[in-house]
KEKE-296988 format. One line per field, with one value per residue (C-alpha): x, y, z; residue in one letter. Coordinates in Angstrom, 1 decimal, decimal comma. Layout:
<marzas>
u	c(X:...)
v	c(Y:...)
w	c(Z:...)
residuo	c(A:...)
</marzas>
This chain:
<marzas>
u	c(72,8:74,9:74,0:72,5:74,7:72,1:73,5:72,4:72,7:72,1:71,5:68,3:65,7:65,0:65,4:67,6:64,9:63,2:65,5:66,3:62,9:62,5:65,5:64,1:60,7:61,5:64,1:61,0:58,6:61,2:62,5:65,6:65,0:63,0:60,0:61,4:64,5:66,2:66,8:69,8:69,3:68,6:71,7:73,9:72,3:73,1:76,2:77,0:75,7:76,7:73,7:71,5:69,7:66,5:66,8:66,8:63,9:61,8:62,3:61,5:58,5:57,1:57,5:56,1:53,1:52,5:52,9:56,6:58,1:56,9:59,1:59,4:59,9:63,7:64,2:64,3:62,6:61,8:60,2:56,6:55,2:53,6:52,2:53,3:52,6:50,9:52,0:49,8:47,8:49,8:48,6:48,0:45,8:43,3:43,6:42,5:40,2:38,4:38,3:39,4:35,6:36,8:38,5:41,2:44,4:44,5:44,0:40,2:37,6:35,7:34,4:32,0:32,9:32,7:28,9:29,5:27,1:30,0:27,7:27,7:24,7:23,0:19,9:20,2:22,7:22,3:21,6:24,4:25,8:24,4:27,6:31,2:32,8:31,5:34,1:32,0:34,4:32,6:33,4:35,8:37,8:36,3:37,8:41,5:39,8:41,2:37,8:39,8:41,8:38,4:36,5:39,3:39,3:35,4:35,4:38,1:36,2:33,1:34,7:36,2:33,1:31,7:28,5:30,6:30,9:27,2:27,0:26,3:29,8:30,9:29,2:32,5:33,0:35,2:39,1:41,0:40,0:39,7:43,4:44,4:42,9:44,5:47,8:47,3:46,2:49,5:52,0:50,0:48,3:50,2:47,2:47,9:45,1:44,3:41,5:39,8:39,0:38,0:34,6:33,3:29,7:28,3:29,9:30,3:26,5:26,3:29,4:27,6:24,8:26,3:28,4:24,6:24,2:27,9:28,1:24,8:21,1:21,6:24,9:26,2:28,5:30,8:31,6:33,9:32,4:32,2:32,0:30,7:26,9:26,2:27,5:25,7:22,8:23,5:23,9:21,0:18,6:19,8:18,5:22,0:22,5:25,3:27,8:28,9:32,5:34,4:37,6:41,2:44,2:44,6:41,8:39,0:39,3:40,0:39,1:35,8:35,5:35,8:32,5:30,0:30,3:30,3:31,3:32,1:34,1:34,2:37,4:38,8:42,6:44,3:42,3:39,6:37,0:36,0:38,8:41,8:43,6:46,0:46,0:49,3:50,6:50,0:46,8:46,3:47,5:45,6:42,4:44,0:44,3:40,8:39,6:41,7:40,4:37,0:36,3:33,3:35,0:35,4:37,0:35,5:38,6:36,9:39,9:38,5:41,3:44,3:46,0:46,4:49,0:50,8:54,4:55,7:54,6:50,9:50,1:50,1:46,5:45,7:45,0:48,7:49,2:46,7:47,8:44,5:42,1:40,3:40,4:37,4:39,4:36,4:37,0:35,9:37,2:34,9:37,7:40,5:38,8:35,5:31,8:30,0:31,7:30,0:32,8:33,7:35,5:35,7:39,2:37,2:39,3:39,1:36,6:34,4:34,7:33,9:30,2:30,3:30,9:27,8:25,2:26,2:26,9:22,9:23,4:24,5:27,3:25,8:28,4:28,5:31,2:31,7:32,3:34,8:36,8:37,1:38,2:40,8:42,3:42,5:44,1:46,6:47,5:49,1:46,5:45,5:48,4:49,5:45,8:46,7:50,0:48,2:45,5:48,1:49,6:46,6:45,4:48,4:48,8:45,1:45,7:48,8:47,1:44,3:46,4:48,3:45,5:43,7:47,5:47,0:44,0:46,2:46,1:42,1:42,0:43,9:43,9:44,2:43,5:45,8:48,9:46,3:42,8:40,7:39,5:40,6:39,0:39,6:38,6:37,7:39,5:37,5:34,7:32,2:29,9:30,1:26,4:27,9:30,7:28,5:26,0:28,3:30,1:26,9:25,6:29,0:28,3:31,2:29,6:31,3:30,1:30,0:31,8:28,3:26,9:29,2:28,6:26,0:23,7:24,2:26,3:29,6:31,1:32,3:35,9:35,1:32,9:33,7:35,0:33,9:35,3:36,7:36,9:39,1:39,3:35,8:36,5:39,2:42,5:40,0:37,4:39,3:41,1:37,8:36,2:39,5:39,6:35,6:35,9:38,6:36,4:33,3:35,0:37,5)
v	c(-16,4:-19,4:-20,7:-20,5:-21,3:-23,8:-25,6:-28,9:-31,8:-35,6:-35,7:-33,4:-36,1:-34,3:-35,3:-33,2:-31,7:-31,0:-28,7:-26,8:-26,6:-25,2:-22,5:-20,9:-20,7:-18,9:-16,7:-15,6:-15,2:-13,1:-11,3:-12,1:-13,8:-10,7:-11,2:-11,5:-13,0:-15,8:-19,2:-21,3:-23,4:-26,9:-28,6:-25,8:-25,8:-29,7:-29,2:-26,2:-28,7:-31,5:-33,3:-35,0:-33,5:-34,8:-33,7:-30,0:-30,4:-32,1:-29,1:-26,8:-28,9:-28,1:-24,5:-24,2:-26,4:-23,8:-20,8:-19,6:-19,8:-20,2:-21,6:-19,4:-21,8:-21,3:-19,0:-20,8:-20,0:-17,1:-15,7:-14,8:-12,3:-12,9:-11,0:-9,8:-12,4:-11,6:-12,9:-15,8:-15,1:-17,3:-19,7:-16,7:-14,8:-17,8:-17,5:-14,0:-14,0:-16,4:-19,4:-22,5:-22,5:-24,1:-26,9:-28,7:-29,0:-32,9:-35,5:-36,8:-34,6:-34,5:-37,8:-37,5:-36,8:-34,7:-35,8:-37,1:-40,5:-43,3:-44,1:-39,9:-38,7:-37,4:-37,5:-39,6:-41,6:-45,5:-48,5:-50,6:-53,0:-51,3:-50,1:-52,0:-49,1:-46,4:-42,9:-41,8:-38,5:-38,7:-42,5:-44,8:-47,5:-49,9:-52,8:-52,6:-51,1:-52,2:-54,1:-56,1:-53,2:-51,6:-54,0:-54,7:-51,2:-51,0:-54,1:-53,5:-50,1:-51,1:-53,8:-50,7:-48,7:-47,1:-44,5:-41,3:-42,7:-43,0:-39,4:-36,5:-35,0:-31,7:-30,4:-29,7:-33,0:-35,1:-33,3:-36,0:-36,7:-32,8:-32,9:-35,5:-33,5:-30,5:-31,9:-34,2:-30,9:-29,2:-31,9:-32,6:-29,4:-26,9:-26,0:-23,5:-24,4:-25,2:-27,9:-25,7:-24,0:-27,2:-28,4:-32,0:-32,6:-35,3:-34,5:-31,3:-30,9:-30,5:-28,0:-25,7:-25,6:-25,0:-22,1:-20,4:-20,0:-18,5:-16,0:-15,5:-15,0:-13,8:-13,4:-12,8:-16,2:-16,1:-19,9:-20,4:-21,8:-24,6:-26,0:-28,4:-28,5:-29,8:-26,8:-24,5:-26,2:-26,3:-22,6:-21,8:-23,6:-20,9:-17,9:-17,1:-14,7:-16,8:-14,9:-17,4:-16,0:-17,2:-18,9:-18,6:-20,9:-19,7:-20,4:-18,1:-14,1:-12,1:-8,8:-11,0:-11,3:-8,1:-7,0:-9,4:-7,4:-11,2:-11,7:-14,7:-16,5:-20,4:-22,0:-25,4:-23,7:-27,5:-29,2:-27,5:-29,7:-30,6:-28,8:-30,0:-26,4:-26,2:-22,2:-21,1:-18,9:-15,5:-16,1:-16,9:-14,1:-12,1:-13,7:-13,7:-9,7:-9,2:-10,8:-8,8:-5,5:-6,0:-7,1:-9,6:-11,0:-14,5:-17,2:-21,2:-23,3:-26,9:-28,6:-32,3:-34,2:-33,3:-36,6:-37,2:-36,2:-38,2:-36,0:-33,7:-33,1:-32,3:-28,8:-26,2:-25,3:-21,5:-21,6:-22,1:-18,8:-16,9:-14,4:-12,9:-14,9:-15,1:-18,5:-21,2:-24,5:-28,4:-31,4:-34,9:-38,2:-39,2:-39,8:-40,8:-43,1:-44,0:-41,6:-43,9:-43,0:-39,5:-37,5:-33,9:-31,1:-27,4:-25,1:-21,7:-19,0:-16,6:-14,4:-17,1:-19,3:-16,8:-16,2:-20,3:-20,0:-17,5:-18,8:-22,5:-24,2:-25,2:-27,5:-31,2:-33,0:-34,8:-37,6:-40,8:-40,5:-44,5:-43,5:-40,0:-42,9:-45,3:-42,9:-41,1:-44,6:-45,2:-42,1:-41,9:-45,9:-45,1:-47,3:-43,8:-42,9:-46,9:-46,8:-43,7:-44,9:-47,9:-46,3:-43,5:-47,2:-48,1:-44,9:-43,9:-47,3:-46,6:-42,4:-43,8:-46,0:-43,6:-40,9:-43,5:-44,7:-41,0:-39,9:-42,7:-41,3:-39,2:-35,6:-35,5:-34,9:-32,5:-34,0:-32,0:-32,2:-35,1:-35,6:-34,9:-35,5:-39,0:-37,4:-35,8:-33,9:-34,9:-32,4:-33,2:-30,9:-31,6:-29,5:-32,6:-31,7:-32,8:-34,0:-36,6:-38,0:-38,9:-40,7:-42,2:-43,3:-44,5:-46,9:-48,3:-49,4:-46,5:-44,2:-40,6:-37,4:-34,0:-30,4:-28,9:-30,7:-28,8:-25,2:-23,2:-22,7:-26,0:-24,6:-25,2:-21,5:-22,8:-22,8:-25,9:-27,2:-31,1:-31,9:-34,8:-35,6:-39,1:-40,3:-43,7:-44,4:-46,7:-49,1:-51,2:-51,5:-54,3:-51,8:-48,9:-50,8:-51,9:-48,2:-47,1:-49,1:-49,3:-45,3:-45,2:-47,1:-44,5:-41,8:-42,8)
w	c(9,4:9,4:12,6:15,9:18,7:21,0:23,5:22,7:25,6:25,4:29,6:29,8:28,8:25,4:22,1:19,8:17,5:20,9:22,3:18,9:18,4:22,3:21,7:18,6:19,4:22,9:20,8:18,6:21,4:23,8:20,1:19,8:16,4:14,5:12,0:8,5:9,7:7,8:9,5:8,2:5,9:7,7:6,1:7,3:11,1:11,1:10,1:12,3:15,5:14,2:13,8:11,4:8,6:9,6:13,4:12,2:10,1:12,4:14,7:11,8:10,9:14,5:14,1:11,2:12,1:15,1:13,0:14,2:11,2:7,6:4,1:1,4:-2,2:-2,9:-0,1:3,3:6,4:8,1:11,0:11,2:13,3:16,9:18,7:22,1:25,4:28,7:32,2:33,7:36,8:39,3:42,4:44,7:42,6:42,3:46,5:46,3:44,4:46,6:44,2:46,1:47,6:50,7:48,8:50,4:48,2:48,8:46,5:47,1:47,9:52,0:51,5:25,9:25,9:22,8:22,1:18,5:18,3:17,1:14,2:12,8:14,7:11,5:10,7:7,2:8,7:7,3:9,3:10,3:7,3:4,5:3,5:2,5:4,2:6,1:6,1:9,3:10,3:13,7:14,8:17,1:16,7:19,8:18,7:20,5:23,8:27,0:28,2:30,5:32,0:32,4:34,6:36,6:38,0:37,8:40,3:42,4:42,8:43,7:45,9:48,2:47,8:51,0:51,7:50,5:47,0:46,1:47,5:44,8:45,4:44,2:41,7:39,8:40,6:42,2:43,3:42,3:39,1:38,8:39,7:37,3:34,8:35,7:35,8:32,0:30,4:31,8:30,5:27,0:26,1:27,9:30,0:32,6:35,7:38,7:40,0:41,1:37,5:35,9:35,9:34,7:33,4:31,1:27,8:25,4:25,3:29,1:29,4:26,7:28,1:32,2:29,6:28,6:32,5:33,2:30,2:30,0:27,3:24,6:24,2:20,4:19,5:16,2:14,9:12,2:9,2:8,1:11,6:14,5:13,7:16,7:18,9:16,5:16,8:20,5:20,8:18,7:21,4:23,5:21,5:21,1:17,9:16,4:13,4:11,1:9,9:7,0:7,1:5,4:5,5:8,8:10,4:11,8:10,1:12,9:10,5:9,9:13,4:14,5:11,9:13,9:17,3:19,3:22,3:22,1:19,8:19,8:17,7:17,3:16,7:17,1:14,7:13,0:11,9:9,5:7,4:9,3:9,7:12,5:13,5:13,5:16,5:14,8:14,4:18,1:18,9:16,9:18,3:22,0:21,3:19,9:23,3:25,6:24,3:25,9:29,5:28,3:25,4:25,6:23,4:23,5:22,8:21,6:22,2:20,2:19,1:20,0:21,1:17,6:15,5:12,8:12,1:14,7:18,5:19,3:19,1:22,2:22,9:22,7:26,2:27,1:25,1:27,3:30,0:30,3:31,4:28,0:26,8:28,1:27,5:26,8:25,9:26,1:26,3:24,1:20,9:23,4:25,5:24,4:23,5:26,0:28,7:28,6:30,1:29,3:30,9:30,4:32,7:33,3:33,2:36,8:35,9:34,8:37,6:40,3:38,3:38,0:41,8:42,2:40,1:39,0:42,1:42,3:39,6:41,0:38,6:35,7:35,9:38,6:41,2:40,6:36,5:37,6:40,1:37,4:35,2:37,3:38,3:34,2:33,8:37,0:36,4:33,6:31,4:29,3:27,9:26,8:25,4:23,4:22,4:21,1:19,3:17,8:16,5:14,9:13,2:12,0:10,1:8,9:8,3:6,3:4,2:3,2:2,2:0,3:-1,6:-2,1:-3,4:-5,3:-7,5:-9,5:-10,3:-10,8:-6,2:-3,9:-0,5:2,9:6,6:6,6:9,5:12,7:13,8:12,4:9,2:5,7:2,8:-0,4:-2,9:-7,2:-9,2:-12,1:-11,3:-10,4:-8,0:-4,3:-4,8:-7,7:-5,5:-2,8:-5,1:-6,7:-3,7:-2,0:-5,3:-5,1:-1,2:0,4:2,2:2,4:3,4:1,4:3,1:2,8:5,8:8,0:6,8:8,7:5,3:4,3:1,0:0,9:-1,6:-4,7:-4,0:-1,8:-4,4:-5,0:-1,1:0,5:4,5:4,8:8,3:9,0:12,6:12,6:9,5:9,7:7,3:4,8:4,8:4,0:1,5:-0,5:0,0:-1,7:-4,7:-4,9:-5,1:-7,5:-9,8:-9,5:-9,7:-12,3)
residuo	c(X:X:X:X:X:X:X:X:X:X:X:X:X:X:X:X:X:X:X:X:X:X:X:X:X:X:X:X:X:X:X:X:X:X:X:X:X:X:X:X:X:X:X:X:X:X:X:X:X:X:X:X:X:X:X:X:X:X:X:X:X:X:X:X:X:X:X:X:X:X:X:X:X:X:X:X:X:X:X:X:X:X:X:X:X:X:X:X:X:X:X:X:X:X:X:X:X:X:X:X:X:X:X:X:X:X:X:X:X:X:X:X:X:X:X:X:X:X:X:X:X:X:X:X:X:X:X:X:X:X:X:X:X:X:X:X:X:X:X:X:X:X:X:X:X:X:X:X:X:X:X:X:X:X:X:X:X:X:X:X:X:X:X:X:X:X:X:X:X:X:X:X:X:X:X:X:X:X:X:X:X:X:X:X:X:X:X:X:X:X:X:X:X:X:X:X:X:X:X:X:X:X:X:X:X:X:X:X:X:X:X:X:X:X:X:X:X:X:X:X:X:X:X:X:X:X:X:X:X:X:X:X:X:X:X:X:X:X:X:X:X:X:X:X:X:X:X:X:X:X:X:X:X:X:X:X:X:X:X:X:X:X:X:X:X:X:X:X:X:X:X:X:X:X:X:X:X:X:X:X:X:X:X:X:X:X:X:X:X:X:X:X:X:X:X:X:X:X:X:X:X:X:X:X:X:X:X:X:X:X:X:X:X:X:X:X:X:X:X:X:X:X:X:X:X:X:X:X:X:X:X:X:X:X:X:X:X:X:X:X:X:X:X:X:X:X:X:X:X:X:X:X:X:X:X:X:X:X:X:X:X:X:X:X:X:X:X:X:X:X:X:X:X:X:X:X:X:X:X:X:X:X:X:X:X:X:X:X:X:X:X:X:X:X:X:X:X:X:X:X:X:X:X:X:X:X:X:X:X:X:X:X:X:X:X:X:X:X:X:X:X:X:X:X:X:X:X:X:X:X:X:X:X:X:X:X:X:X:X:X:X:X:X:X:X:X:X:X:X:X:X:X:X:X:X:X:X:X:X:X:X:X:X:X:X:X:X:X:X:X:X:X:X:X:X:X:X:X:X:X:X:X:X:X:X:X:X:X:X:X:X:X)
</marzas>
């Protein structure tokens, strides 16, 4: 193949890579392009459209990051497998199945986040200043947050506030913000929802638990592993059987998956932490299809991180791959925004929300109308996304400068995980144990944090042996440098 004619167009407010990128990955999906198939070359395709070298492969870099395509050394690209797409349930199926609950479609109703503690939430964890630099995987950068932007709209809210605001609400809580939501989650994520399906509580711990009381006791839960502790531990206060089943480079084993008998599956497909891997789009589908086979199979998309990326765009959620009403979308705005804030979200899919509808609607909302109206005047204002754009700024300049300095250790580390999320694992090739790193590490004044603590058993398997996670949104760039060149000295 020495081409592919795309009709490329500087008028249709897409970049060039975008819409090369856009035209094969539909020309996979609807099989035009076959699996196995060669790609050209992406010296040949810029010449063929007369465009850069580096447009092309930006576009193949985003298709290979989601699993379209994959590089063979000294071959090229080709086109991976994917399994066959559903239809989406549309607007006037959520009508019919009696959804909307009386809600009016308007914009206010009849008038964590994520959970992670910003200093690591472990047990062990050190007090404050004990360390030169402290790789937390599980904190914030606080120090660029909008404070100012903040109270204004906190005070120019409680300056308008009437009697209906310090009412409980809905207890899915408030439309509007529900609708901003909704609407984010379409045009970032490539959410497909409605208002009505999402549902706001006081961070990931809260949406877990309202879960227990939709799906059900005792239902059988498979978590990849190494995983979030947390949610296992989470899940575990629930008398849930939980399957721990092993990863490859793809993410979650399907065929490991499938020997545990769950129900319920819960993934971090974007950005698995701790081990960074971005599940690529055959695997999705793989997981997608194990769902669909059974009516009560679920899958928990924990959707974490996934405002940043460092090289390409952000990954498409697995629930804008879902045409079956499998996929239970959470997240916070606990790593976008702030943990304090105590914020989370979860898009039901149909079934699910008519059981919410029956048995959840008891339960009062967890979070303050006053806190959900500041929020959805951050968000709608346009004060979010110049946040994120600022704090992509910052953590890139800090991601960039770790990897640098890990690269910089020679041949002795492998690192991964890098290009997304606010962490990366560095792994010892010499066969020292993860045990001695983090000793060493911690004598030294850096604090980092061994790949065992996030497995189930507490052992990492030996082909992990020697991985510690190092986290770099928290410290700044003087930290991270000292930590870097106080751990090259250690470990040397």
């Amino acid at each position: 193949m020495n081409g592919l004619l795309i009709a490329l167009r500087q008028d249709n407010g897409k970049h060039l890579y975008e819409q090369i990128y856009g035209y094969i990955k539909e020309e996979i999906r609807k099989g035009r392009l076959r699996f196995g198939e060669r790609l050209p070359s992406t010296r040949s395709l810029s010449e063929f459209l007369q465009v850069s070298r580096s447009t092309v492969e930006l576009a193949y870099g985003q298709l290979l990051s989601e699993g379209y395509i994959e590089a063979r050394p000294y071959r090229g690209y080709f086109v991976c497998q994917v399994e066959e797409l559903f239809d989406f349930t549309d607007r006037g199926a959520v009508r019919e199945a009696g959804m909307l609950s009386g809600e009016p479609l308007r914009e206010n109703d009849a008038a964590d986040g994520r959970g992670r503690p910003v200093c690591g939430g472990r047990q062990n964890s050190v007090a404050d200043g004990t360390y030169l630099c402290d790789f937390s995987p599980d904190s914030i950068d606080m120090t660029v947050f909008p404070y100012a932007t903040w109270k204004k709209i906190t005070k120019e809210i409680l300056v308008d506030a009437n009697s209906e605001m310090f009412s409980s609400g809905s207890p899915k809580g408030d439309y509007a913000l529900r609708e901003t939501i909704a609407r984010y989650l379409h045009s970032s994520r490539g959410v497909n929802c409605h208002p009505e399906q999402v549902i706001i509580g006081a961070g990931n711990d809260y949406i877990l638990m309202l879960l227990e009381k939709i799906l059900g006791r005792h239902v059988e839960v498979a978590m990849e592993n190494p995983t979030y502790r947390k949610a296992y531990r989470i899940f575990a206060s629930f008398a849930y059987p939980i399957a721990s089943v092993e990863m490859d480079g793809f993410g979650m084993s399907v065929e490991g998956l499938r020997k545990t008998g769950a129900k319920v599956a819960y993934v971090m497909p974007s950005h698995q932490y701790p081990m960074g891997i971005v599940m690529p789009i055959g695997r999705r589908m793989e997981l997608l299809k194990w769902a669909g086979e059974q009516e009560d199979r679920y899958v928990i998309e924990d959707d974490y991180d996934s405002e940043f990326r460092f090289k390409g765009k952000p990954i498409p959620s697995l629930q804008a791959s879902d045409r079956l009403g499998k996929v239970i979308y959470t997240g916070t705005f606990s790593k976008s925004i702030a943990p304090a804030i105590r914020i989370g979200y979860m898009v039901l899919p149909l079934p699910l929300l008519r059981i919410y509808e029956e048995r959840c609607r008891i339960y009062s909302t967890t979070v303050s109308r006053i806190d959900q109206r500041i929020l959805n005047e951050f968000i709608a204002g346009g004060h979010f996304e110049r946040h994120l754009n600022r704090m992509r700024k910052v953590y890139r300049e800090k991601h960039d400068l770790l990897v640098n300095g890990c690269r910089g250790m020679g041949h002795d580390f492998v690192l991964s995980g890098e290009n997304a999320g606010l962490h990366l694992l560095l792994q010892d090739r010499r066969g020292r144990s993860e045990k001695m790193l983090v000793e060493r590490a911690g004598e030294a004044g850096v604090k980092v944090y061994g790949l065992s603590e996030f497995y189930t058993d507490g052992v990492a398997p030996k082909r992990e042996s020697g991985t510690v996670v190092l986290g770099y949104a928290a410290p700044d760039k003087g930290q991270i440098q000292t930590g870097l060149d106080l751990l090259k000295k250690v470990w040397a």
